[in-house]
N, C-alpha and C positions, 0 to 999 in steps of 0.2 A: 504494500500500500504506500503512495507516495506521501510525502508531509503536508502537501498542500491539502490534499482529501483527507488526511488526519485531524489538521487544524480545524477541517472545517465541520467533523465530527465531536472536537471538541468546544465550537460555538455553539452547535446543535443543541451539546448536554446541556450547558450555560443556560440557554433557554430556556431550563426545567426553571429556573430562578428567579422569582415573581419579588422584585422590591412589596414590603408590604405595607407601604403609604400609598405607594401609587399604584398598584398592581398591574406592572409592565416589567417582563423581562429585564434582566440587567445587560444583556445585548443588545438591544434595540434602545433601552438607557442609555446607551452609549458609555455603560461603565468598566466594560470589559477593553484594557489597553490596548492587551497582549494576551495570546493565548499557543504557544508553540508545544510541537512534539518535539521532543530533545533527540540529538543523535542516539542519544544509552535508551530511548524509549519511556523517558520522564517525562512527565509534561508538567509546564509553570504557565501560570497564569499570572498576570497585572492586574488589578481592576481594582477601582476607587470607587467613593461614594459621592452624590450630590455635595456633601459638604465637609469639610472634616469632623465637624461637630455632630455628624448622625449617629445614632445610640445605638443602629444597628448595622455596624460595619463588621464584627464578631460573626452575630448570627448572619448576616449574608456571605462573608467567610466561607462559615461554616458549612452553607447550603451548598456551594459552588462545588467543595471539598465532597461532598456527600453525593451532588449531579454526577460531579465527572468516578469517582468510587465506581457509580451505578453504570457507567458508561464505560468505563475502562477498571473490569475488575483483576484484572490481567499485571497493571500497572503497578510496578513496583513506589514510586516515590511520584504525587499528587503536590507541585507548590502551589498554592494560590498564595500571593501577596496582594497587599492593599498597598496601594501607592498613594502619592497627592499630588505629583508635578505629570501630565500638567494640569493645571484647577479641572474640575469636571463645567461645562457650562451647557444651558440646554442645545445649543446650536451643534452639539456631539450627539443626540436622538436621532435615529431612524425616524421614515416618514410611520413606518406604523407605529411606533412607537407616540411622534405628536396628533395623530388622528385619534390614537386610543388615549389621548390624554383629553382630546378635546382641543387642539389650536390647531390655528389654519395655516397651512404650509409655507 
């Protein structure tokens, strides 16, 4: 399987991952930075929250850590990191993401 259809089975997982203020995916959030299969067959992910001050940057962690588990059980070493550069801003949302939010493109 090449990396590029890997990665994008790991956005797929990502997807299971419903922010739960807004209940939109963290990919179409435009929260997810980075999302790579590592040469060893690790995968690390990036992804940031709306703000740094959100109380559920753990438990979204945690979900992403759990998605991709469920998606790659195979998978010896699962990083998710939370990053903050660069700021997250809405102009990083997918269009389903601002239709399902309610604003106009």
């Amino acid at each position: 399987m090449s990396l590029v259809s890997h990665e994008e089975r790991i956005l797929d997982a990502l997807r299971a991952v419903i922010d739960p203020e807004l209940g939109v995916n963290v990919v179409d959030l435009g929260l997810v930075y980075s999302a790579v299969a590592l040469p060893n067959g690790d995968i690390a992910v990036q992804m940031t929250m709306t703000t740094p001050l959100c109380p559920l940057s753990a438990h979204l962690r945690a979900e992403a850590q759990s998605a991709l588990r469920r998606a790659f059980p195979d998978v010896r070493v699962i990083d998710v990191q939370i990053v903050w550069e660069p700021p997250w801003d809405p102009s990083m949302m997918s269009d389903r993401a601002r239709r399902a939010l309610g604003w106009r493109e």
